[in-house]
C-alpha positions as CSV (number, residue, x, y, z in Angstrom):
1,X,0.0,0.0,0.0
2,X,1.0,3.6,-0.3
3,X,-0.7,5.6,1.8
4,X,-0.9,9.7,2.8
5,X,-0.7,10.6,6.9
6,X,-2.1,14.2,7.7
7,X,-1.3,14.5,11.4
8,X,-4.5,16.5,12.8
9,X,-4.2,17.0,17.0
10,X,-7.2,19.1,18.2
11,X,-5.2,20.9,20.6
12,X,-3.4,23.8,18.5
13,X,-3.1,26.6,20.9
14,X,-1.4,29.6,19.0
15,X,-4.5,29.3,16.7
16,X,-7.2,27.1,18.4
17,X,-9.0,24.7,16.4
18,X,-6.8,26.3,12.8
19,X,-6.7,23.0,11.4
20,X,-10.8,23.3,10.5
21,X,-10.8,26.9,10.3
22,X,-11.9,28.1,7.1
23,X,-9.3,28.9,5.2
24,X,-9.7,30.4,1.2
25,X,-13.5,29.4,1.5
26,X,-12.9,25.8,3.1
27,X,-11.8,24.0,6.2
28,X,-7.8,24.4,6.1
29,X,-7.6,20.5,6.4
30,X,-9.1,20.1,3.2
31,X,-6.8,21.5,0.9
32,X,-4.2,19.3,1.6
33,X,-6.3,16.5,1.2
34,X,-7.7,17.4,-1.9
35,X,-4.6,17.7,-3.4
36,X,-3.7,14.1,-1.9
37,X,-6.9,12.9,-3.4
38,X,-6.2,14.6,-6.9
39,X,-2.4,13.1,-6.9
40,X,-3.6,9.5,-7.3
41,X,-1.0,8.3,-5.8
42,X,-2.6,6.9,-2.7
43,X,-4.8,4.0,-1.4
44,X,-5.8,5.8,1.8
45,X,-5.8,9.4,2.8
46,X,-5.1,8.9,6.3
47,X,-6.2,11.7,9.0
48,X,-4.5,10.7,12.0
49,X,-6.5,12.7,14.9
50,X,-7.6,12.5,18.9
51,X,-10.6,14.8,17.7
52,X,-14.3,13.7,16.3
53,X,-14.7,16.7,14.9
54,X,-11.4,17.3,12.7
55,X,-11.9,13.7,11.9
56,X,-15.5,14.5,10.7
57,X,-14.2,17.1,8.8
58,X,-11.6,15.1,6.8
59,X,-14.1,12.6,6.2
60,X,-16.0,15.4,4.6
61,X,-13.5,16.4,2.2
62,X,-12.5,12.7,1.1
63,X,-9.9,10.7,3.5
64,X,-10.4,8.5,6.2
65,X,-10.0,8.7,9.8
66,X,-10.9,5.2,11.1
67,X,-8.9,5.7,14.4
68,X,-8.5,8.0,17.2
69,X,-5.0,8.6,18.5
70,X,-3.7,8.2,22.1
71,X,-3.2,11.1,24.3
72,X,0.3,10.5,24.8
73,X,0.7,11.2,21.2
74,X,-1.7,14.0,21.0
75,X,0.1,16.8,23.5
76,X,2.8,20.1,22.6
77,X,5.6,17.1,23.2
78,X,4.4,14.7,20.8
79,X,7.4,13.7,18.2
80,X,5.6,14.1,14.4
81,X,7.5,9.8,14.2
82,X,5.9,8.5,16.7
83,X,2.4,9.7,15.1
84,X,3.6,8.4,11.8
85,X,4.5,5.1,13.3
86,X,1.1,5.0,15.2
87,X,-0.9,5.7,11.9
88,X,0.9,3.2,9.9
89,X,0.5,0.3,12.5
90,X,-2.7,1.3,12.7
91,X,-3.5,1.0,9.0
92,X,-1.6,-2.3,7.9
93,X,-3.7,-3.9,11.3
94,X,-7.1,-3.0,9.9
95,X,-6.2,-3.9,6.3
96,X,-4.0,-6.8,6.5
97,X,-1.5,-5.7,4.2
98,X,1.9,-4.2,4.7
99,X,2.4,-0.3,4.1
100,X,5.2,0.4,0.9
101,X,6.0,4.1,0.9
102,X,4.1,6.7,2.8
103,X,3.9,10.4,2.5
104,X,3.3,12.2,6.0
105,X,1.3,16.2,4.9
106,X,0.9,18.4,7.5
107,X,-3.2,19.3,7.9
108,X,-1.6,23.2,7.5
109,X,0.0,22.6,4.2
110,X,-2.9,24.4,2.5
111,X,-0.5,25.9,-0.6
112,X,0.6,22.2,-1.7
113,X,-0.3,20.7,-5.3
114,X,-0.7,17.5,-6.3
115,X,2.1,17.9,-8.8
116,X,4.3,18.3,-6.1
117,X,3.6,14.8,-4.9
118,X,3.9,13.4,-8.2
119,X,7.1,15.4,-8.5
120,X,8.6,14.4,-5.6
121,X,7.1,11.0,-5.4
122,X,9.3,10.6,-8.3
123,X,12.2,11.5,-7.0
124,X,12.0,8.8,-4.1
125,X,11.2,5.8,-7.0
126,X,14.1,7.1,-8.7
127,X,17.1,6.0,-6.1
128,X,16.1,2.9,-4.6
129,X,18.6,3.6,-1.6
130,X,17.1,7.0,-0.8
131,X,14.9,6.8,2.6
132,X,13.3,10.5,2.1
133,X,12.0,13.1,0.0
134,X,10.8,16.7,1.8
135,X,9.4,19.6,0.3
136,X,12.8,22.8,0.8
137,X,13.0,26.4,-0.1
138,X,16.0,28.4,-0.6
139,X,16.7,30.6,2.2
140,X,16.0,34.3,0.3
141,X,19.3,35.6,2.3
142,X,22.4,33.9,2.3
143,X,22.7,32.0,6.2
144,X,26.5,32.5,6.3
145,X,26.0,36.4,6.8
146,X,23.9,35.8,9.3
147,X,23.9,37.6,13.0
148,X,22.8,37.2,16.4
149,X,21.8,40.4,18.9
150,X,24.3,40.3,21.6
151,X,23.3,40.7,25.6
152,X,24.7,44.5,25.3
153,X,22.6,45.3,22.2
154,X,24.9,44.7,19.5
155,X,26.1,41.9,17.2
156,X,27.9,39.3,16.2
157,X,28.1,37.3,13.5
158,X,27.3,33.6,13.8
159,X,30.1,32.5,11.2
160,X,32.6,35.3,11.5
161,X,35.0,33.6,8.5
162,X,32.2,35.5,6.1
163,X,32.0,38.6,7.1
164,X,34.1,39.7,3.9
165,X,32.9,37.3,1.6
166,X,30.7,38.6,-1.4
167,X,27.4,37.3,-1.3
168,X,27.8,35.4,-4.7
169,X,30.4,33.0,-4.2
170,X,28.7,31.4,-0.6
171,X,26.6,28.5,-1.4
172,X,23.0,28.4,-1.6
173,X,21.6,26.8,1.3
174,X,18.1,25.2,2.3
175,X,15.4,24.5,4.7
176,X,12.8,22.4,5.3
177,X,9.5,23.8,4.2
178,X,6.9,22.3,6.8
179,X,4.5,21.3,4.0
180,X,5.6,17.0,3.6
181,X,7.5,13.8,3.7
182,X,7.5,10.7,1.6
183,X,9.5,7.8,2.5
184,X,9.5,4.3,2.7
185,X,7.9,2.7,5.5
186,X,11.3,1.0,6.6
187,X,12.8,4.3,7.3
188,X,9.9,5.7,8.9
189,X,9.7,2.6,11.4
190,X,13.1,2.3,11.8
191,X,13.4,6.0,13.0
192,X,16.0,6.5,10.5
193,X,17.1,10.4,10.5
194,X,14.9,12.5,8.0
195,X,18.0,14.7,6.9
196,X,21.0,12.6,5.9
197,X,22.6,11.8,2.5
198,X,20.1,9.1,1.9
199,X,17.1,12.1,2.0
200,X,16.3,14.2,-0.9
201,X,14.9,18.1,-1.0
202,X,12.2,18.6,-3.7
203,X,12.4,21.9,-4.0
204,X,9.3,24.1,-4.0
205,X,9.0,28.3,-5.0
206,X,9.9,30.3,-1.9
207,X,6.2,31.8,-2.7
208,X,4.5,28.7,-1.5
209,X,7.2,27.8,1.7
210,X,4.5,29.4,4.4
211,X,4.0,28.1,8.1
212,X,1.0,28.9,9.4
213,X,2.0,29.6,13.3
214,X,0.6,33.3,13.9
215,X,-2.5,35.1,13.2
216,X,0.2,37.1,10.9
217,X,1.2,33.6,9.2
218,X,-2.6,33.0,8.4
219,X,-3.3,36.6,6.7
220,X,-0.3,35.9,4.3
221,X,-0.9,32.5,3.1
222,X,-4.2,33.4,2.3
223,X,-3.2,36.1,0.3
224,X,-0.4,33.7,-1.6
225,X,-3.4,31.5,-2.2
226,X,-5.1,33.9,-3.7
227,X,-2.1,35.0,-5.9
228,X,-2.0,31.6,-6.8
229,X,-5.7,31.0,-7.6
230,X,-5.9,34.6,-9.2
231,X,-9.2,34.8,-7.7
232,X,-11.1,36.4,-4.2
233,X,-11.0,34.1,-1.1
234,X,-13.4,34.1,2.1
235,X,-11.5,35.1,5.2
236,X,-12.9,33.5,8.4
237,X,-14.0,35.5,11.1
């Protein structure tokens, strides 16, 4: 089986309740799950939840949620792993059948595509030795000029070899964007590392590399989703 994992705890305190807030029009759960569902890459779309209402929602808008999750994997503390881990074991026991490749999408990941599955869906089937494939953006600054505020309000440079170097001959440099991971269910299981030389970036536009933390963090990924659709979209209340 290959199967998506959209990790949905009902606790969320900075913005309560934000992964079935509506978000462009709908509940912000289900645009990651339609563009799971569009891919056709998967033979579940998994909502792993401790909350009947997010899981009604996400049974709404097309995926499944045929378990609840345990507390102790439903607090601040909970590692993203062990809810991965929990999901899969859960699905291969009420199936029968073992789990191939999974790709774990956060619930907030509102600006994903189904092409960038595919895309990076690809990448993982092309290197058989390769455990992971995450969605990266470039970093719009380079990080080696970067500073730190010192206790008696001025600064320092966290890699002080730099400070004379021209901006266009340090190397371009990556993080991950929060939005998913594919990998194989081995390296999931196994707790392998998700960024080694056996993982892969797929590499999305900086334009679409939002978190969605803040009130602030809300505001503008609506706005890119709008950009993106080139139309109006609802803003909840």
């Amino acid at each position: 089986m290959q199967i998506a994992i959209l990790p949905a705890r009902g606790g969320s305190k900075r913005i309560p309740r934000k992964n079935i807030l509506p978000f462009g029009g709908q509940p912000m759960i289900s645009w990651p799950i339609s563009a799971a569902l569009q891919s056709g890459l998967f033979d579940h779309v998994v909502v792993s939840t401790d909350d009947d209402e997010i899981a009604g929602v996400a049974e709404a808008a097309g995926a499944v949620a045929p378990f609840r999750r345990p507390a102790h994997l439903s607090d601040d503390m909970s590692p993203a792993r062990g809810v991965i881990n929990h999901a899969i074991e859960q699905i291969e026991a009420l199936h029968g059948r073992a789990v191939q490749t999974v790709c774990c999408i956060y619930a907030t990941a509102a600006l994903i595509t189904p092409e960038d599955l595919l895309a990076a869906r690809a990448i993982l089937a092309g290197d058989p030795d390769a455990r992971f494939v995450f969605a990266a953006a470039s970093y719009p600054h380079p990080v080696q000029r970067a500073m730190t505020m010192r206790a008696d309000g001025g600064v320092e440079m966290l890699f002080g070899e730099h400070a004379k170097t021209r901006s266009q001959d340090l190397a371009e440099t990556f993080h991950d964007a929060g939005m998913f991971y594919w990998g194989r269910r081995d390296a999931f299981m196994d707790n392998h590392p998700m960024f080694s030389p056996v993982s892969y970036p797929y590499i999305i536009p900086r334009e679409r590399a939002q978190d969605i933390d803040t009130v602030e963090d809300w505001v503008f990924a609506e706005a890119l989703l709008r950009l993106r659709l080139g139309q109006e979209v609802d803003r909840p209340s």
